[in-house]
C-alpha positions, -999 to +999 in steps of 0.1 A: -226-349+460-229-380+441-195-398+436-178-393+404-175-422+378-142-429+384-150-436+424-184-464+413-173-498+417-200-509+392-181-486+368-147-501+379-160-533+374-169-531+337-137-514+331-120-544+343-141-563+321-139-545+293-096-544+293-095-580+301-120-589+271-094-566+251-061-588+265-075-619+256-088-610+222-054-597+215-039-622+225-055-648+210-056-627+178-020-626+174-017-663+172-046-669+145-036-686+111-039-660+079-073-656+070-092-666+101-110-635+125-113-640+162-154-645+152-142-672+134-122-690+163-148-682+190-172-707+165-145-733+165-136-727+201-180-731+209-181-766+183-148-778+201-157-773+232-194-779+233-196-803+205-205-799+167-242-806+153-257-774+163-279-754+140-262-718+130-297-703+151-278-722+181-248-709+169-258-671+165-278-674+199-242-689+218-224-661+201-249-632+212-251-626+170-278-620+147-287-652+125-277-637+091-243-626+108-236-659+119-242-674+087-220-646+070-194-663+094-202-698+084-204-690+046-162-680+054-158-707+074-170-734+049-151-717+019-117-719+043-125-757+047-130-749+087-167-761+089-193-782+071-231-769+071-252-803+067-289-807+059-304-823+095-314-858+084-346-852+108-354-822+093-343-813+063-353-778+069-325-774+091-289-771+091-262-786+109-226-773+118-197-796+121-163-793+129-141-802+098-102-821+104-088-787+090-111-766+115-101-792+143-061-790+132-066-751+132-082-748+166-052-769+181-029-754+165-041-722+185-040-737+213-009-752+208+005-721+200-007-705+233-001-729+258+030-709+269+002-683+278-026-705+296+001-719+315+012-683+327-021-676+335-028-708+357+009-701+376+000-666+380-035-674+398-051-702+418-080-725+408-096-712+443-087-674+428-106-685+397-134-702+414-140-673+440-143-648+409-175-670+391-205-665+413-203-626+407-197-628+372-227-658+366-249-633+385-237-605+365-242-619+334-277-638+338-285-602+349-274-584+323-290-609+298-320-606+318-324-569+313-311-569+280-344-589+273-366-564+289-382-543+266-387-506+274-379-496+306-385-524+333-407-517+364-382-526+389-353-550+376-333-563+401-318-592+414-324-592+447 
C-alpha cells in the first residue's frame, strides 16, 4: 500500500512552503502604503536589493512573470511615482527600470515598519538554523526550474 499524501515528506515539504509563502505575504501585505500590491513591492524589493537599471525582460524573468504582466506592473508603478522606465542610452530599443526617491522612501518605510517583525524572526532562529535550511531549498528550486523548462514529459529528470 502506497503511503497516503499526508504521510510523503515531499508533500509535507511543499506544504510548509506553501504556508510560509502565505505568512510572509501577509505579513508584508499588511504593512503596504494605500495603493501599492505585494507585486509591486517584490519589484522594489528586486531594484533595492539587486540594483536598478534592469530591463522590465530582466525584471519579468527575476519575478517568474510574463513580459506584458510585468510591464502592466511597471505602467502602475510609474503612474504612482515608484519607478522611472528610461530609454537605454546604448540602445535605444531598450528600457531601463530605476528606483525613484518616492519608490526608495516607500520601500523603507516597509521595512521600517516591519523591523519589529525581522527582528522576531532573527531572535526566534539562528543564522546556523538559517544557513542549514539553504542547500535543500537551492537544490529544490534549481530543480524545480529545471523541470519547469522541460517540455513534455522528460526522459528521466533527476538530480542525482
Amino acid at each position: 500500500m502506497s503511503p497516503s499524501p499526508h504521510d510523503r515528506p515531499d508533500v509535507a515539504v511543499f506544504s510548509e512552503i506553501g504556508v510560509i509563502e502565505h505568512h510572509m505575504r501577509m505579513g508584508v501585505s499588511k504593512h503596504l502604503p494605500n495603493g501599492m500590491t505585494y507585486g509591486q513591492f517584490e519589484v522594489l524589493l528586486h531594484l533595492a536589493r539587486n540594483g536598478d537599471g534592469q530591463s522590465p525582460a530582466d525584471l519579468a524573468q527575476a519575478m517568474l512573470m510574463g513580459k506584458s504582466a510585468m510591464n502592466g506592473v511597471l505602467r502602475k508603478m510609474v503612474a504612482q511615482g515608484l519607478v522611472t522606465v528610461l530609454t537605454d542610452v546604448n540602445d535605444r530599443r531598450r528600457k531601463r527600470v530605476r528606483l525613484a526617491r518616492p519608490g526608495l522612501d516607500a520601500y523603507a518605510g516597509i521595512l521600517e515598519a516591519m523591523a519589529w517583525k525581522t527582528d522576531a524572526l532573527r531572535d526566534g532562529f539562528t543564522d546556523a538554523e538559517f544557513r542549514a535550511a539553504l542547500p535543500f531549498l537551492r537544490a529544490l528550486r534549481t530543480y524545480l526550474g529545471d523541470v519547469s523548462e522541460t517540455i513534455g514529459e522528460p526522459e528521466a529528470v533527476s538530480r542525482r
